[in-house]
C-alpha positions in Angstrom: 0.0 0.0 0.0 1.0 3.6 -0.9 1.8 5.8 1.9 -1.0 8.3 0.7 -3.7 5.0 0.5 -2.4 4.6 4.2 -2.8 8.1 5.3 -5.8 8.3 3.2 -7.0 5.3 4.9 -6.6 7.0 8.4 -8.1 10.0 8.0 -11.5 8.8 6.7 -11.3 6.9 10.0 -10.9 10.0 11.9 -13.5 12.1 9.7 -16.3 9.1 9.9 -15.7 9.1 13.7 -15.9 13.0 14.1 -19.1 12.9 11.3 -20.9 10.2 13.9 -20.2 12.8 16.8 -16.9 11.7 18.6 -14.7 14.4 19.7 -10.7 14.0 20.4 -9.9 13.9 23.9 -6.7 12.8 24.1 -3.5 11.6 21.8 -0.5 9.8 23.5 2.7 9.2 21.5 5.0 6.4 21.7 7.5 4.5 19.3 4.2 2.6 17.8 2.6 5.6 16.8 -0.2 8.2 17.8 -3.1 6.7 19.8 -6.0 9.2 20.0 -8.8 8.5 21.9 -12.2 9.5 21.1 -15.4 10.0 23.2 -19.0 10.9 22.6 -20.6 9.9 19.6 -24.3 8.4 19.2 -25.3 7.4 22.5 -24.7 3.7 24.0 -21.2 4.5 22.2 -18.2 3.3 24.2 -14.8 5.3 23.9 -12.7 4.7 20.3 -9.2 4.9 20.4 -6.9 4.7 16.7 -3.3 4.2 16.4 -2.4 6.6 13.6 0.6 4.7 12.5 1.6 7.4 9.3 3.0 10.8 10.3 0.2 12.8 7.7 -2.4 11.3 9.6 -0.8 12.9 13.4 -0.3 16.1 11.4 -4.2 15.5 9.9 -5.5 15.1 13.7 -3.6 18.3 15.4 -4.6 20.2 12.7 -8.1 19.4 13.6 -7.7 20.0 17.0 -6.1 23.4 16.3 -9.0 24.1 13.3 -12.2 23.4 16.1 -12.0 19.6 14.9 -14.1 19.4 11.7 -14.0 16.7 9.9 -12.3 17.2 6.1 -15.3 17.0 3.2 -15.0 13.8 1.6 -12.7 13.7 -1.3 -13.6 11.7 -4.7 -11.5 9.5 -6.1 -11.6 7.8 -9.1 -8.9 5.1 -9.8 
């Protein structure tokens, strides 16, 4: 896989999480990558935490958090 198809892949994680209502609450770094951990969300929905394992994707999520976390519009691709 490309490493845009795996940032790509990331960030349509984070949007579809932001889209259903989560909000970021909390990113921790370590050597295996970014965990961020998400919370709210339809109700009855437990806590989500990713590991964004490509550096766009960590760039992608501070960004949001700096931006008022908005979820990017979805992009088209056609391959």
């Amino acid at each position: 896989m490309s490493a845009y198809a795996e940032f790509d892949k990331e960030r349509q994680e984070i949007d579809a999480l932001l889209r259903q209502g989560f909000t970021i609450t909390a990113i921790q770094e370590d050597l295996d990558g970014a965990r961020v951990s998400f919370t709210g969300g339809e109700q009855g929905k437990s806590p989500v935490e990713l590991l964004l394992l490509t550096a766009d994707a960590r760039k992608y999520v501070t960004t949001l958090i700096f931006a008022g976390t908005k979820p990017a519009a979805p992009i088209e691709t056609h391959m």
